[in-house]
C-alpha positions in Angstrom: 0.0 0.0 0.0 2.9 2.5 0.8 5.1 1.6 -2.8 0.9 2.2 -4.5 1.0 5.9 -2.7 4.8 6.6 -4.3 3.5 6.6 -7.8 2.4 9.3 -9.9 -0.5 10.0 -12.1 0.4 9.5 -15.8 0.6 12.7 -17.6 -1.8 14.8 -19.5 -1.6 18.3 -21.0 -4.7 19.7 -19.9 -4.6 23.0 -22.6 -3.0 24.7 -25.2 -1.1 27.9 -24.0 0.1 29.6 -26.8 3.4 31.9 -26.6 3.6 35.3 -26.0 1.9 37.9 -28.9 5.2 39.2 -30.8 7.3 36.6 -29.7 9.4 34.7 -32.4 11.3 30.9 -32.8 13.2 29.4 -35.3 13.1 25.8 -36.9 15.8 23.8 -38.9 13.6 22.8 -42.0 14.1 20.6 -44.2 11.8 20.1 -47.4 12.2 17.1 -50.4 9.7 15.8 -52.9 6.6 17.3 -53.0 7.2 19.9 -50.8 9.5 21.1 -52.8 13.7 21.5 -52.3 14.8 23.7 -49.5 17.4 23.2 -46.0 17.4 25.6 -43.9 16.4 28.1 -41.1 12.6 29.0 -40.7 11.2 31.6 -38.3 7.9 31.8 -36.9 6.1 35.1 -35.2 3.3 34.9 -33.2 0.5 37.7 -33.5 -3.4 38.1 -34.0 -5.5 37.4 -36.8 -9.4 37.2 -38.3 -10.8 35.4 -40.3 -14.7 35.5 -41.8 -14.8 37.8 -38.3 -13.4 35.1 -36.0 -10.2 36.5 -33.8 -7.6 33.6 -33.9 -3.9 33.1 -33.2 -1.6 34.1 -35.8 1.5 31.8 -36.9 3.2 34.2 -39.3 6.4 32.8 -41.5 8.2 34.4 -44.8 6.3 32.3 -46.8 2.6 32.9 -45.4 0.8 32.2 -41.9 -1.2 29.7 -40.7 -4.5 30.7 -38.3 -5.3 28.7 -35.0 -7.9 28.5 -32.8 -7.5 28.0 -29.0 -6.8 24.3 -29.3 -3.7 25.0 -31.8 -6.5 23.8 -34.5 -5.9 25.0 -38.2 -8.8 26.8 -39.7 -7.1 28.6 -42.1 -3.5 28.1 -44.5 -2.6 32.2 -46.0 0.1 32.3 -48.7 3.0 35.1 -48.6 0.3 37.8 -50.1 -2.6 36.6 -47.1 -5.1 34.5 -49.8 -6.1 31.7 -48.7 -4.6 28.5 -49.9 -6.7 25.7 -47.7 -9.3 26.0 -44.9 -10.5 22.7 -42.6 -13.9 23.2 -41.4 -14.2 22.2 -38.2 -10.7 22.9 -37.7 -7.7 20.3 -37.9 -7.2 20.1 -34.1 -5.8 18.3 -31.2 -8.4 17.3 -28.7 -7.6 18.3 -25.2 -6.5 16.9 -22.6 -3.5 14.9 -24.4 -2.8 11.8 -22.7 -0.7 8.6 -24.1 -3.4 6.3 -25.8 -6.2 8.8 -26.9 -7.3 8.9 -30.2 -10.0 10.7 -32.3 -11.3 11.1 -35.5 -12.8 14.1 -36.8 -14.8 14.7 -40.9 -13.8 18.0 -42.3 -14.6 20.0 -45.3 -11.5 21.2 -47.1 -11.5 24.2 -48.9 -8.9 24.6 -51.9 -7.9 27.8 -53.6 -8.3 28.9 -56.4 -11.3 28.0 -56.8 -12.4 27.1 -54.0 -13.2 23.7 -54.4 -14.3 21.2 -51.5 -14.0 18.0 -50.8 -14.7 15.5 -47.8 -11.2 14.9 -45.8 -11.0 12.6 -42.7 -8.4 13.1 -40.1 -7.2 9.9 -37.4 -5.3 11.2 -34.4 -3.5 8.8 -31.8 -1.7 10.3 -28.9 1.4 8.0 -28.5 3.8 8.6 -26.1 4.9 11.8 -23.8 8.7 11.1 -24.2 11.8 13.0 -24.5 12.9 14.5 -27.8 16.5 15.7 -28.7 16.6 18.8 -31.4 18.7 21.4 -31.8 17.5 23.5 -28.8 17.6 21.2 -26.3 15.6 18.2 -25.4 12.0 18.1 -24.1 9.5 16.2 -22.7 6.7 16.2 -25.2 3.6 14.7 -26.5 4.0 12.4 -29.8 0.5 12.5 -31.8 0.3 11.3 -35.1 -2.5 12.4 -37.5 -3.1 10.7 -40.6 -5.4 11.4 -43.4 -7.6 10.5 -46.4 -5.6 11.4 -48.7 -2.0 9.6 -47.6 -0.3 12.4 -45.4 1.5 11.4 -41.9 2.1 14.5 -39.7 3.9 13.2 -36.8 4.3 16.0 -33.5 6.7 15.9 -30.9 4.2 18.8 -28.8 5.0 21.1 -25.8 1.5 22.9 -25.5 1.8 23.5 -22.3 4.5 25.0 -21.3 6.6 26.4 -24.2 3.5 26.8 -26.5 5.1 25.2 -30.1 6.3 22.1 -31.0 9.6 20.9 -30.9 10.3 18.4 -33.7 7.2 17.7 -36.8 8.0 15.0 -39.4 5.8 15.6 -42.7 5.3 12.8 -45.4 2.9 12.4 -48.2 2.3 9.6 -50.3 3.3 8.7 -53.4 -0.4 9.2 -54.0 -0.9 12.1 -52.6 -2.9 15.1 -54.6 -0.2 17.4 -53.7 2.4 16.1 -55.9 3.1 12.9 -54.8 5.5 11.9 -52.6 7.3 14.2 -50.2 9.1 14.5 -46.6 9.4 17.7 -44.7 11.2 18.1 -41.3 11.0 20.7 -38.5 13.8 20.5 -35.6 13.7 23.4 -33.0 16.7 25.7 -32.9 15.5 28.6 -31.0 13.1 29.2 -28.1 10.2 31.6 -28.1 11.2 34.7 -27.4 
């Protein structure tokens, strides 16, 4: 009965804390097949944005920005100019609290510019593990979720939503079927810290 008192819950991230308005970080990214042909440094900015007269969180990079709702859901994908380029309605989110062994499926519409067209898209989410992950800035417990979809894209998220408010490592792949191009692998690694 004592050694049953010694042990801890398991964990959960109860909620997404986003960092600071103005605040910036940096990602090693590296981008092959579909998503084009680039190594490099990428730096995200976090502000305020609208869209159709919703007030969301603002993820803004030198090639576009991408709009979030509380959860760290995608509503909206902007290119460098601020059109849209795809919309998920409901949004493509994580479902709080995170804790190893949840999953959920959600249906979307996705919207495509130009256009728009839509189209049905079904996303599959599985919390896996809350592990440490080793990237450039450090290593960090975090939350590994993978989210799959319809059309053959993997997304897998090492997540510190918590605490630092971004991820720390994202691994990208779409199929050799994918709509987008075909195959394709695209790699985040954390080099700098909001701030």
């Amino acid at each position: 009965v004592w050694l049953a008192g010694c042990t801890s819950a398991p964990p959960r991230a109860e909620r997404y804390m986003p960092p600071a308005m103005g605040t910036s970080w940096t990602y090693q990214l590296s981008n092959s097949g579909s998503f084009g042909n680039y190594q490099g440094p990428t730096t995200l900015r976090m502000a305020e944005g609208q869209w159709q007269g919703r007030k969301l969180l603002r993820y803004d990079t030198d090639s576009g920005a991408t709009l979030q709702d509380e959860n760290v859901g995608t509503v909206v994908v902007l290119n460098r100019t601020g059109d849209p380029v795809m919309a998920y309605d409901p949004p493509l989110t994580f479902v709080f609290p995170l804790e190893v062994g949840k999953t959920w499926t959600h249906q979307h519409t996705l919207t495509i510019w130009p256009g728009p067209q839509r189209v049905p898209m079904t996303s599959t989410w599985s919390v896996e593990a809350y592990e440490d992950v080793t990237v450039p800035a450090g290593t960090f417990k975090a939350w590994r979720v993978v989210m799959t979809d319809n059309f053959g894209y993997r997304s897998v998220t090492w997540s510190v939503p918590e605490t630092m408010g971004v991820f720390a490592k994202r691994i990208n792949e779409r199929s050799a079927t994918h709509p987008q191009g075909g195959a394709g692998l695209q790699v985040f690694e954390l080099t700098r810290k909001p701030g």
